[in-house]
N, C-alpha and C positions, 0 to 999 in steps of 0.2 A: 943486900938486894932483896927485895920484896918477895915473897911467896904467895903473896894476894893476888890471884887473877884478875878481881873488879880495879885492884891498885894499880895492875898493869893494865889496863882498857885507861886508867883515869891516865897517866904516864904517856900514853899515844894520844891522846888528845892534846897534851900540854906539850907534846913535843911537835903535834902540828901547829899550835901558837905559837910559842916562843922560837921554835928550829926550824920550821920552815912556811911562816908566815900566813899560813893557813887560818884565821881566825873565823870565819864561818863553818868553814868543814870542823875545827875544834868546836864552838858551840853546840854543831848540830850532835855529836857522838859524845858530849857531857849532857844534853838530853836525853839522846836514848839511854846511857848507862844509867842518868836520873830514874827513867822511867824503869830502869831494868831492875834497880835494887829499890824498887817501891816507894821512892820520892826521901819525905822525911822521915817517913817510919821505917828506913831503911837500917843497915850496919851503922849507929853511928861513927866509924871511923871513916864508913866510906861518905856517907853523907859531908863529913865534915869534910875532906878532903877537896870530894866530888863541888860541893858550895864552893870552897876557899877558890879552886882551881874557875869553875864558872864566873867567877866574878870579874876575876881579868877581861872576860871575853865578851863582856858587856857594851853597851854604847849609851846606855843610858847610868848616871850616877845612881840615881833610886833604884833601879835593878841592881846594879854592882853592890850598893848598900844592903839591899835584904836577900842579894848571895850573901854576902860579908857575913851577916846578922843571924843567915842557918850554921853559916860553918862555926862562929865562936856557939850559939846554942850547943852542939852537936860534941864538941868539943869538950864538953863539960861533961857528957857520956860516955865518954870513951875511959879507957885504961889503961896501964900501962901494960897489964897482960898482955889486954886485946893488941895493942900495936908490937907487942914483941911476937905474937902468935902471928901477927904479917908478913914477918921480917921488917919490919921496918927497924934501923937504926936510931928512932928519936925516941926522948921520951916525952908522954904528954905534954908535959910543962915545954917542951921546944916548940911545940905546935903555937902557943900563944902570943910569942912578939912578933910573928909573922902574921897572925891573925889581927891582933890590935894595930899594927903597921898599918894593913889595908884600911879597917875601919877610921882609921886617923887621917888617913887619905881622903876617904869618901867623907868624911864630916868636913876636912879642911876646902875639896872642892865645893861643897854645900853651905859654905860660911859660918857653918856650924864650930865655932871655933876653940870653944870652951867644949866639948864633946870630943874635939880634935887635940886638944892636950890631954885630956884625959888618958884617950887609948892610947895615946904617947907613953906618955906617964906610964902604963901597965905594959904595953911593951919593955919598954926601959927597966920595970922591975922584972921580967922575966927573961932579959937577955942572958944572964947567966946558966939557965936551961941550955943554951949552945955553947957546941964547940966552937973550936979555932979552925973552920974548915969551911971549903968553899960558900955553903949551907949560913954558915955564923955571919960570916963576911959580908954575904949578900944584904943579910936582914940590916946588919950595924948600919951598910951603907945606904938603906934605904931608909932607918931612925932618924941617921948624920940628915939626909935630905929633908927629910919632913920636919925635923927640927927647925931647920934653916927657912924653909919656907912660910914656919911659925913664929920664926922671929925666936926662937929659943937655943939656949948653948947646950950642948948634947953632954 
């Protein structure tokens, strides 16, 4: 469990998305935290997080894409220190087929499609960064999907 404060502010926004439907009320309180830890010159872990988690809550693909597009920057900042000084149970490298997952999504709505194998592709090579746990499962099954809607065998 996380000992991040800003990780829990980002955790009640996504649990207004995803657990109870709230996807405005999430937007509006992934903005203020935006604003709260100084945008992109923020923590990068929180930034990266803070992007990854924003992008879901989009309505526009090119919004969702340059969320997408802060969180893998952000990501490349981060450490594996820093994420263990959060509590977080991942290590960097987990962060990345879930971040390439999305970006492969947004290129693939985009018809961007050669861009959309790509961060396949980098996904797929850093699946083994996860475990075998709720967390692992999600991501695979969300690779298996975009594969399939790329017309490609997982």
């Amino acid at each position: 469990m996380t000992t991040d404060q800003t990780l829990t502010r980002i955790g009640q926004a996504v649990e207004l998305h995803h657990h109870q439907g709230q996807r405005d009320a999430a937007r509006d309180l992934f903005a203020q935290i935006w604003d709260d830890i100084g945008g992109e010159q923020g923590d990068p872990l929180h930034v990266c997080v803070l992007a990854h988690s924003m992008a879901d809550v989009q309505d526009d693909v090119h919004e969702e894409l340059m969320w997408d597009l802060r969180a893998l920057a952000a990501a490349d900042r981060v450490t594996d220190e820093e994420v263990a000084q959060a509590g977080v149970a991942l290590p960097v490298a987990g962060l990345y087929p879930s971040l390439h997952l999305n970006l492969s999504e947004c290129y693939r709505k985009l018809g961007d499609l050669d861009r959309a194998r790509e961060h396949l592709r980098q996904a797929r090579d850093g699946i083994g960064a996860l475990g075998d746990d709720e967390y692992g499962r999600l991501i695979k099954g969300g690779l298996e999907r975009v594969a399939q809607q790329l017309g490609e065998a997982l």
